[in-house]
N, C-alpha and C positions, 0 to 999 in steps of 0.2 A: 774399753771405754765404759764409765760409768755415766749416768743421765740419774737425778733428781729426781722422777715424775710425780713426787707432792710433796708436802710437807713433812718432814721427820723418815720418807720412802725414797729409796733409789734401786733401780735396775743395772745391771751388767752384763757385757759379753767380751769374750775373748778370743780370738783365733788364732792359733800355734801352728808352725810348720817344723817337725824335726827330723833331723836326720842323727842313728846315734850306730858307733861301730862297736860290735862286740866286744866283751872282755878277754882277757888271757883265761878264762878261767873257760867262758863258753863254747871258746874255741878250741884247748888243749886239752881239756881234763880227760884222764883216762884211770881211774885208781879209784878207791874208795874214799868217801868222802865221811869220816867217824863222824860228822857233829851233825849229819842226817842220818846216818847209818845205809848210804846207799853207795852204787858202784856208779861212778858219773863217766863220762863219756863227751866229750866236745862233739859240735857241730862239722868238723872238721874230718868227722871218721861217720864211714856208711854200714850199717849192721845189712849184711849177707845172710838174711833170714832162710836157712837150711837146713837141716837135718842136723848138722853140727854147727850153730851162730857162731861168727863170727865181726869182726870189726876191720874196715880197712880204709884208708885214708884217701879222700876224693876231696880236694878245697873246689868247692861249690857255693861258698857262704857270698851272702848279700847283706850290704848295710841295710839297718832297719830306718824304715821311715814312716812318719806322723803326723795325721792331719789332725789337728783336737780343737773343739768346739767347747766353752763354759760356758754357763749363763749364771747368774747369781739374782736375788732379790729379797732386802731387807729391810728392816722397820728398824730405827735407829734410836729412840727418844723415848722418855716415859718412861712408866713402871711394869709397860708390857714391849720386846723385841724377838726379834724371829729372824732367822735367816734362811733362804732356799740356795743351795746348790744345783746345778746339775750340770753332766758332763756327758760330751760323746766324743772318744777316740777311733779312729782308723788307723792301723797298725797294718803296713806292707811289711812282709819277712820279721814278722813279729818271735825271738826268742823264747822258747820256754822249755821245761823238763819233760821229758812223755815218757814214759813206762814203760817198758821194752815188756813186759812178761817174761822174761829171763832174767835170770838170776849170773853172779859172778863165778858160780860153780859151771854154768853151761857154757862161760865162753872162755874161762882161764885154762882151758889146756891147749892155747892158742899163742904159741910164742912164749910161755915163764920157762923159767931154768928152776933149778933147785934153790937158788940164792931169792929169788921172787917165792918160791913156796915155803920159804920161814917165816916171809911176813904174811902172812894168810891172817883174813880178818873176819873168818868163817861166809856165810854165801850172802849175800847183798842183792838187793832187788837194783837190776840194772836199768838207770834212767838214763837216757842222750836228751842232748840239747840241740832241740828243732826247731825250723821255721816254719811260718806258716802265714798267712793273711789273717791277721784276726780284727775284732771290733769290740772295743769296751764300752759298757753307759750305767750312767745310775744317777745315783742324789743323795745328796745327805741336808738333814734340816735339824735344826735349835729352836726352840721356843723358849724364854726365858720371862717368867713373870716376880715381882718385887711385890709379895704380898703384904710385908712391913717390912719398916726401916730393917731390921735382922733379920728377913725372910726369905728367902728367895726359892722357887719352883721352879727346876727345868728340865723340859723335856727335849729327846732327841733320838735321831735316826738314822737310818743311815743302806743303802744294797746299792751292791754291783753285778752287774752281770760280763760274764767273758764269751765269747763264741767264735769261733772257727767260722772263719767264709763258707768254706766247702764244706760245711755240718760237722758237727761235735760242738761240745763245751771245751774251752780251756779247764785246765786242770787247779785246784787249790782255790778256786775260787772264794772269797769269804761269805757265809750269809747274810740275809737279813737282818740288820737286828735293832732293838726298840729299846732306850732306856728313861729314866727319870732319876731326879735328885731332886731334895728337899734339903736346905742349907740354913745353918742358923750360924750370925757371924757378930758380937757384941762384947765389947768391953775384955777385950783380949780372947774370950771363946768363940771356939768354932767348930760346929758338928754338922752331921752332914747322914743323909742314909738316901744308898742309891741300888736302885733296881736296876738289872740289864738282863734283857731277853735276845737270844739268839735262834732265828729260827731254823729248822732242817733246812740241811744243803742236800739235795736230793737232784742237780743238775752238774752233774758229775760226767766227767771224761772217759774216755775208755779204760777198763781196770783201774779206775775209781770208785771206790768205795762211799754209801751215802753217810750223812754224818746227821745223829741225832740234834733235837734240837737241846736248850738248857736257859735255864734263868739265873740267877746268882745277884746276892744279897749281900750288900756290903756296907758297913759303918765305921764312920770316925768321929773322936771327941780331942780336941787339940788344946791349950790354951798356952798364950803365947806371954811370955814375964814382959810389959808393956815398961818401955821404960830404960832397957837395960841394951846398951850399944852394941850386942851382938843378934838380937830379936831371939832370945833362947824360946823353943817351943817343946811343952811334952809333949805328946802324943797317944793315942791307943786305938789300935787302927783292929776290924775284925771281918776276914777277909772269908765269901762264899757261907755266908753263916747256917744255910740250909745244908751244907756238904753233900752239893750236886755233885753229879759225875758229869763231866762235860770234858767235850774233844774239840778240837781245834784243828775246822776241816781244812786248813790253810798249811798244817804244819806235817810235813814227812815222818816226824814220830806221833801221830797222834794219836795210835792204837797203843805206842807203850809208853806216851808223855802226856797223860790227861793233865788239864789243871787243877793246881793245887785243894784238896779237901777244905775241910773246913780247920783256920788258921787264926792266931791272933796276934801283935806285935805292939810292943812298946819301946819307944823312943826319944830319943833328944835330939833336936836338929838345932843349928845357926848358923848366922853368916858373920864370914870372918872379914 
């Protein structure tokens, strides 16, 4: 439902009920997964936490279900607009990856043959997918100001937080983070220089590791041949220009897939 309440202002709220089943994937997987570099494991199979782990198959899986709440609120007119989000989910038998602390060397000598030990994919940090009650909330906001006709200033934001009913954090969570742009857009050019700040993720899960914070400096200068039916643009875009080192506490390679150093690219785009 959206409401008005003045001029150029409107409010919002939304309430969701879901219900959502498993994948093949959350449920089946038992094998290494290369494009994480880990050994995954479905819900579908109970780790026998012994002296020797093992994995052994109990279907006990529950659909997951979702009680979610939005609220929104923005300024729509003028040379100045904003928008507020914010959200709070309940999540029954909520899916996710959790981190065994065992690796695929501790539990592979549980059922391979020889013809399973040619594909060895050397030892994998073993994650299953489990359930649990969890609860998500956060906000994200825009502020957008038109300081001349070719000016434009915006800022924006954005944190979620994840948490386990019965105490912990969820795992991968994203942090905080804080950005702005400054935008210049006239007579076929367009440049643009935007700051983003991420802060430390230091609400981490079990054998979670915390993830520094990073800022990252980015420019582009575009101009676009006005006139010409396929909208040709060059481009020269120059990416992380301080050559932070920054992790990405969301992603399973982030200790050996930092993002990219300091980068620059030129190009030709249109539409066909």
């Amino acid at each position: 439902m959206v409401w008005d309440i003045a001029a150029n202002y409107n409010a919002g709220i939304s309430f969701t009920h879901a219900q959502r089943a498993p994948s093949a994937a959350e449920l089946f997987s038992y094998g290494p997964h290369i494009g994480t570099s880990t050994f995954e494991v479905g819900a579908l199979f109970r780790l026998d936490d012994t002296e020797e782990p093992y994995f052994y198959y109990e279907n006990n899986v529950e659909e997951e279900v979702s009680n979610n709440i939005d609220l929104s609120f923005r300024r729509h007119s003028g040379n100045i607009g904003w928008v507020l989000n914010l959200f709070y989910n309940q999540v029954d038998n909520f899916y996710y990856e959790r981190n065994t602390g065992y690796t695929s060397e501790d539990i592979e000598e549980h059922g391979h043959d020889e013809e399973e030990e040619s594909h060895d994919h050397g030892e994998l940090p073993v994650y299953v997918f489990d359930q649990a009650d969890s609860t998500l909330y956060g906000l994200e906001a825009e502020f957008a100001w038109q300081i001349s006709k070719p000016l434009t200033l915006t800022l924006w934001g954005d944190t979620v937080r994840g948490k386990l009913d019965d105490g912990g954090n969820l795992p991968r969570i994203p942090p905080a983070r804080l950005g702005s742009m400054l935008s210049y857009s006239s007579n076929g050019w367009d440049a643009g220089i935007e700051i983003t700040h991420a802060f430390e993720q230091n609400k981490v899960s079990e054998l979670e590791t915390s993830t520094a914070a990073y800022t990252l400096l980015n420019t582009e200068l575009a101009y676009t041949f006005l006139g010409n039916q396929h909208n040709l643009t060059v481009y020269l875009k120059g990416n992380n220009l301080t050559d932070e080192l920054a992790y990405v506490h969301s992603s399973f390679l982030k200790e050996l897939a930092p993002l990219p150093g300091r980068n620059f690219s030129v190009g030709l785009r249109g539409m066909f």
